[in-house]
C-alpha positions as CSV (number, residue, x, y, z in Angstrom):
1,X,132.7,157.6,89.6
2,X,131.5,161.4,90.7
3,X,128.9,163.2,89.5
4,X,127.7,159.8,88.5
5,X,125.6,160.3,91.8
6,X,124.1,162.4,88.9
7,X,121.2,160.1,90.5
8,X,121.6,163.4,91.7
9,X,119.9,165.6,89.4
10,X,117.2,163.7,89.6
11,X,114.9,165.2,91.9
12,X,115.7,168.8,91.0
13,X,115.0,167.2,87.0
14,X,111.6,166.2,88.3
15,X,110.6,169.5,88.8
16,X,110.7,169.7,84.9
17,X,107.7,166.6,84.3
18,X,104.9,168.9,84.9
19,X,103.1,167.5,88.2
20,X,100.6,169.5,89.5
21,X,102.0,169.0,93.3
22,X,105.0,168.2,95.1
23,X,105.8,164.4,95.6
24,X,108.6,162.3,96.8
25,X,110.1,159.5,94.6
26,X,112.6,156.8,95.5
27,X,114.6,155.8,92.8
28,X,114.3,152.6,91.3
29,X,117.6,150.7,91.7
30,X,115.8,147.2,91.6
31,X,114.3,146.9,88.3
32,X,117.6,148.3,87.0
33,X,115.6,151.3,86.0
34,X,118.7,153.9,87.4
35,X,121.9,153.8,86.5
36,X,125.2,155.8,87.3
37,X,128.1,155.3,84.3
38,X,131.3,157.1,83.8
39,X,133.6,157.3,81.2
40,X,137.5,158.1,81.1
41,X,139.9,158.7,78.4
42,X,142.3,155.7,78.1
43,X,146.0,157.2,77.1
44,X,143.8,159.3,74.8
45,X,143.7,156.4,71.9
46,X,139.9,155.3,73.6
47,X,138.0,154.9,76.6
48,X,137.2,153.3,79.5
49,X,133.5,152.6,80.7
50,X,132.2,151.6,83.9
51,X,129.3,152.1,86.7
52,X,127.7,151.8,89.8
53,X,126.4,148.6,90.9
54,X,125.0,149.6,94.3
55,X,123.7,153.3,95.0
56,X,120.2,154.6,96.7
57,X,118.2,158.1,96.7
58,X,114.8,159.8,96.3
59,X,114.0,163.1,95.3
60,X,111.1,165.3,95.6
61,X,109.7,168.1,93.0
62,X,107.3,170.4,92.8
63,X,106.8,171.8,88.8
64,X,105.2,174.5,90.5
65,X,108.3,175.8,92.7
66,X,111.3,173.8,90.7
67,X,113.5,176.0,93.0
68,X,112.8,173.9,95.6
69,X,113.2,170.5,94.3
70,X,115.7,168.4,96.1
71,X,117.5,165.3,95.6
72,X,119.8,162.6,97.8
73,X,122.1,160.7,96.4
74,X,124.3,158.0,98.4
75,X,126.7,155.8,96.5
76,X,128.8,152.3,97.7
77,X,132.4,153.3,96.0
78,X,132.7,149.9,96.4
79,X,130.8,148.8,93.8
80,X,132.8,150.5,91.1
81,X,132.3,148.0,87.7
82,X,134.6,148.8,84.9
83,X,134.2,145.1,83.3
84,X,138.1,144.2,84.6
85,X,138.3,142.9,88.2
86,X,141.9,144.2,88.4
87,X,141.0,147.7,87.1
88,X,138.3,147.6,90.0
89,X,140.9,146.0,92.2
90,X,142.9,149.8,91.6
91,X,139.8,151.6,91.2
92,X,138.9,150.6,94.8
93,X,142.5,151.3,96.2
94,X,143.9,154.6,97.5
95,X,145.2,155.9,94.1
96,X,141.7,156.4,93.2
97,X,138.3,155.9,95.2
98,X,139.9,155.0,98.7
99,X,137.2,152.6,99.7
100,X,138.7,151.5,102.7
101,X,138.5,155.0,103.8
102,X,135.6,156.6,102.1
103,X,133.0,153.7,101.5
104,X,130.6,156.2,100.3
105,X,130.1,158.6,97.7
106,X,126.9,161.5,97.7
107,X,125.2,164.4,96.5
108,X,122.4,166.5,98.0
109,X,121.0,169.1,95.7
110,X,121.3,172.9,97.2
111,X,120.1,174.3,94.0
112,X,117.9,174.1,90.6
113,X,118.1,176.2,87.9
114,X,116.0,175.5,85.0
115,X,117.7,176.1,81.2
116,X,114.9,175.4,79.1
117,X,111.4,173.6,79.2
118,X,112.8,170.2,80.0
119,X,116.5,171.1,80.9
120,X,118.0,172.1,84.1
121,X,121.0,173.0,85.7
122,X,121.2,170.9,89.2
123,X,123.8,172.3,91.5
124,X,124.9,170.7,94.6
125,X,127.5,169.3,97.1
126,X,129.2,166.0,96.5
127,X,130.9,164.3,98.7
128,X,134.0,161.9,97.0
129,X,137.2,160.2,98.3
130,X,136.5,162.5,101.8
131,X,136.4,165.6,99.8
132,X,132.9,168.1,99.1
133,X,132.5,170.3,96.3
134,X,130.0,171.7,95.0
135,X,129.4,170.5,91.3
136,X,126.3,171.3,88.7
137,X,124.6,168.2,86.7
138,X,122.9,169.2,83.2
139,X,119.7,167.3,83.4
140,X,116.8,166.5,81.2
141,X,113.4,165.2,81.8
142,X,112.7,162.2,79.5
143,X,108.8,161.8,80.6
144,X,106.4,160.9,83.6
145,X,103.2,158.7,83.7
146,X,101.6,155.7,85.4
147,X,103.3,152.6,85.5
148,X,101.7,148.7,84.7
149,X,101.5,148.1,88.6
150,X,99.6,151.0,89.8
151,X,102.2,153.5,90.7
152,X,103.3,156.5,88.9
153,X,107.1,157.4,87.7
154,X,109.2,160.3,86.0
155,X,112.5,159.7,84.6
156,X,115.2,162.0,83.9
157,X,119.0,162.0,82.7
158,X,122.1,164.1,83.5
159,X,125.7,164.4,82.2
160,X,128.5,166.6,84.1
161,X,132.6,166.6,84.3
162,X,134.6,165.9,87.2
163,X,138.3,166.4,87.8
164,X,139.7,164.0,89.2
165,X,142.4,166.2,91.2
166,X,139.4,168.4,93.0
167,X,138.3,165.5,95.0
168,X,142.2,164.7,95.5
169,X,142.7,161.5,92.9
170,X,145.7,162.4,92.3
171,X,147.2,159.1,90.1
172,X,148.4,160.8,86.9
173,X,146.8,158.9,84.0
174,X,148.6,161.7,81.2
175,X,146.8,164.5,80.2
176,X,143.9,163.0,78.8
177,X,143.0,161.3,81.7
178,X,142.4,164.3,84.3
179,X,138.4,164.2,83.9
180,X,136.0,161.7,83.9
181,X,132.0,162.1,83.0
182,X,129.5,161.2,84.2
183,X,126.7,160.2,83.0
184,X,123.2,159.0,84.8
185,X,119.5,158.1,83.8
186,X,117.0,158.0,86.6
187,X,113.7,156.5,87.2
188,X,111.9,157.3,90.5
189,X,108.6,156.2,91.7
190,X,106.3,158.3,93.5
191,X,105.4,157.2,97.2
């Protein structure tokens, strides 16, 4: 439910593909080819999954100057799908996401920092429950290339940790409950 707009990363991840220039992508939400999961501790005996149904962003790269890769990431928090409609029900109230309040979740990438040939670290602001912080997204680049219908893509994934206190969630779920992951895979096409 936070980083997960790890959609995020993607733009500064694309600077890890290879292109020869800078490009804009839009990620590709309709074909189900992007997705933003999280993952909680439940009581500390398992966990709970859920996701995004409804999120939108594009990126642009350069492999050139990764530095200045960017990425925009809006989220509806009301689209919050853990599998239980009266989970959601209280995911969606003021305990947690505060819909009515704070319909929208997002990221903008201020910074890339590339870890290895295909690994970066993406750092910027997101914006959850009313509250900005600045966060960092561990991405990867998974591959680029043309796609079946004439257009080219580049895909990339990206884990990171939120606590759920920092953007003031403040329901105690016990101790093993005080961070959630995220967890998001990204496939943008080039415009």
């Amino acid at each position: 439910m936070k980083k997960t707009f790890a959609g995020l990363a993607l733009g500064s991840l694309m600077a890890l593909s290879g292109a020869l220039q800078a490009a804009d992508y839009v990620i590709d939400k309709e074909g189900q080819h992007a997705s933003i999961n999280f993952k909680i501790s439940h009581l500390g005996y398992s966990f709970v999954y859920g996701r995004f149904n409804d999120f939108s962003g594009n990126f642009s790269w350069d492999a050139d100057k990764p530095e200045s890769s960017a990425v925009n990431v809006s989220i509806n928090t009301d689209s919050v799908d853990s599998n239980h409609a009266e989970r959601d029900k209280h995911l969606r109230s003021d305990d947690f996401l505060n819909v009515a309040e704070h319909p929208t979740a997002t990221f903008e990438s201020t910074g890339v920092e590339m870890t290895g040939d295909d690994t970066a670290n993406v750092t910027g602001n997101l914006t959850l429950n009313g509250v900005t912080k600045p966060v960092v997204l561990d991405a990867k680049f998974i591959g680029e290339g043309d796609d079946p219908w004439g257009g080219y893509r580049a895909g990339f994934s990206g884990t990171t940790t939120l606590t759920l206190k920092d953007f003031d969630i403040s329901r105690d779920l016990g101790p093993a409950a005080q961070d959630v992951e995220l967890i998001i895979t990204v496939e943008g096409v080039r415009q």
